[in-house]
C-alpha positions, 0 to 999 in steps of 0.5 A, a space after each residue: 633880511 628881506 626875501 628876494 625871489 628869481 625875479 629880483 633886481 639885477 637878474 637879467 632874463 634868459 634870452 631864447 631864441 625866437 627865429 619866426 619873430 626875428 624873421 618877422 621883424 627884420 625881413 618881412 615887415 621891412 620888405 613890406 613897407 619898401 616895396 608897398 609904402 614907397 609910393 608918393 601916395 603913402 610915405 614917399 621913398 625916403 620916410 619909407 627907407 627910414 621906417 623899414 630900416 627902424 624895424 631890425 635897427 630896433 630889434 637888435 638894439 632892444 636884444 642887445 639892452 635887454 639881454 647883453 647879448 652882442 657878437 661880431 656877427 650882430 655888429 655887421 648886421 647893424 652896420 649893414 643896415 646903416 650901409 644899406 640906409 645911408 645908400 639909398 638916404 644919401 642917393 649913392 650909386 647903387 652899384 655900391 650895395 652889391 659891393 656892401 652886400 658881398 663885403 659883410 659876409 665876406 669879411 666874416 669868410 675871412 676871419 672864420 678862414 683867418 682863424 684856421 692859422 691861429 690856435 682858436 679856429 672859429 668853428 671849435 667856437 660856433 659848434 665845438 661848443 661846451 654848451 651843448 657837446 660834451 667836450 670834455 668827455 670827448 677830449 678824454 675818449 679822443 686821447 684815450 684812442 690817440 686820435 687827438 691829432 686826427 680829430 684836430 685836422 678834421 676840425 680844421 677842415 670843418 673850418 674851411 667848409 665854415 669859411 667856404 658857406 660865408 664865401 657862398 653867401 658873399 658871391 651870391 649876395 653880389 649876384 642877386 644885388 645886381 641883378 635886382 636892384 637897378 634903380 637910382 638910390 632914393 626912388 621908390 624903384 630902388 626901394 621896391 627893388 631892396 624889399 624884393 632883393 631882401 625877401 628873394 636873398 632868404 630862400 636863395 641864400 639863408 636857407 642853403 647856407 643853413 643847410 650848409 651849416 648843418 652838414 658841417 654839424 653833421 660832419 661833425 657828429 660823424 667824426 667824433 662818433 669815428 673817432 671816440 665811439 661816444 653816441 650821440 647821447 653821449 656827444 650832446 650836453 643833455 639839458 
């Protein structure tokens, strides 16, 4: 039987997280090219729309061949970049990409708040995770302690304040949309104005929502810490 080795056929790579490239690729460089090659002396509006747009559309079809890697989250990324694409190509009233921005991170607010009525809460998904908390052990020390109820309303509260970043995030991307944006879709104001509003939603709206998420993570920590008196090596899976 011939050897084989970890590099054999079939064996799909480790997928690892590579968050400078990401936001290289699909905000960066598409900022660049609307608000600097727009210009009819350089690719004109329209070619540079589809240019910039072909940088994330790209990445997330390459990440998703090459590593199997595909969630809800991703799917609306690609369907926004579609949305924000077919505006400015089809020359659509830009008031629509206010409604389009809002609408993703909407949509993900009410499934996240959905789930709080149903048995699976987002949150026990995204951060309750085997993957990298011990949850058995902490399910065993929280019944143990009888606080098994307790710590189950407690989720369900992270869920909301889970819920309440993406509602931050809709009402923001809205408001910087409009504000930004207010030329005629397909010139190359608007794609100026799109690079500008891609590069100004990032420190106004990812970061904070960033913060956001770690101080459900926080809280997180603090009330299984309350609850089963694990530390924090204990609580984390250690890799």
């Amino acid at each position: 039987m011939p050897m084989t080795n970890e590099t054999s056929v079939g064996k799909r790579p480790e997928h690892k997280p590579r968050p400078l490239i990401d936001l290289l690729v699909s905000i960066v460089l598409p900022s660049v090219i609307l608000m600097k090659l727009s210009g009819d002396e350089y690719l004109g509006a329209a070619p540079a729309l589809v240019v910039a747009l072909a940088f994330p559309l790209s990445w997330g079809l390459f990440e998703l061949a090459r590593y199997r890697k595909f969630n809800f989250i991703a799917l609306l990324g690609l369907v926004s970049v579609l949305l924000t694409g077919g505006i400015g190509l089809l020359k659509i009233d830009p008031s629509w990409l206010a409604i389009k921005e809002a609408a993703i991170p909407g949509i993900i607010g009410l499934v996240v708040l959905g789930s709080t009525f149903t048995q699976y809460p987002l949150v026990r998904t995204l951060l309750f995770n085997p993957n990298f908390l011990n949850t058995e052990q902490i399910h065993q020390r929280l019944i143990a302690n009888n606080n098994l109820g307790r710590f189950e309303l407690k989720l369900l509260k992270a869920n909301y304040l889970l819920a309440g970043t993406f509602v931050f995030s809709s009402v923001m991307n809205y408001v910087i949309a409009k504000w930004i944006v207010q030329s005629p879709a397909g010139s190359q104001a608007f794609n100026e104005e799109l690079g500008r509003m891609t590069l100004v939603s990032y420190p106004m709206i990812a970061i904070p929502s960033m913060i956001m998420m770690i101080g459900i993570f926080w809280y997180l920590w603090r009330t299984i810490h309350g609850l089963t008196g694990l530390d924090l090596e204990e609580i984390l899976v250690q890799k």
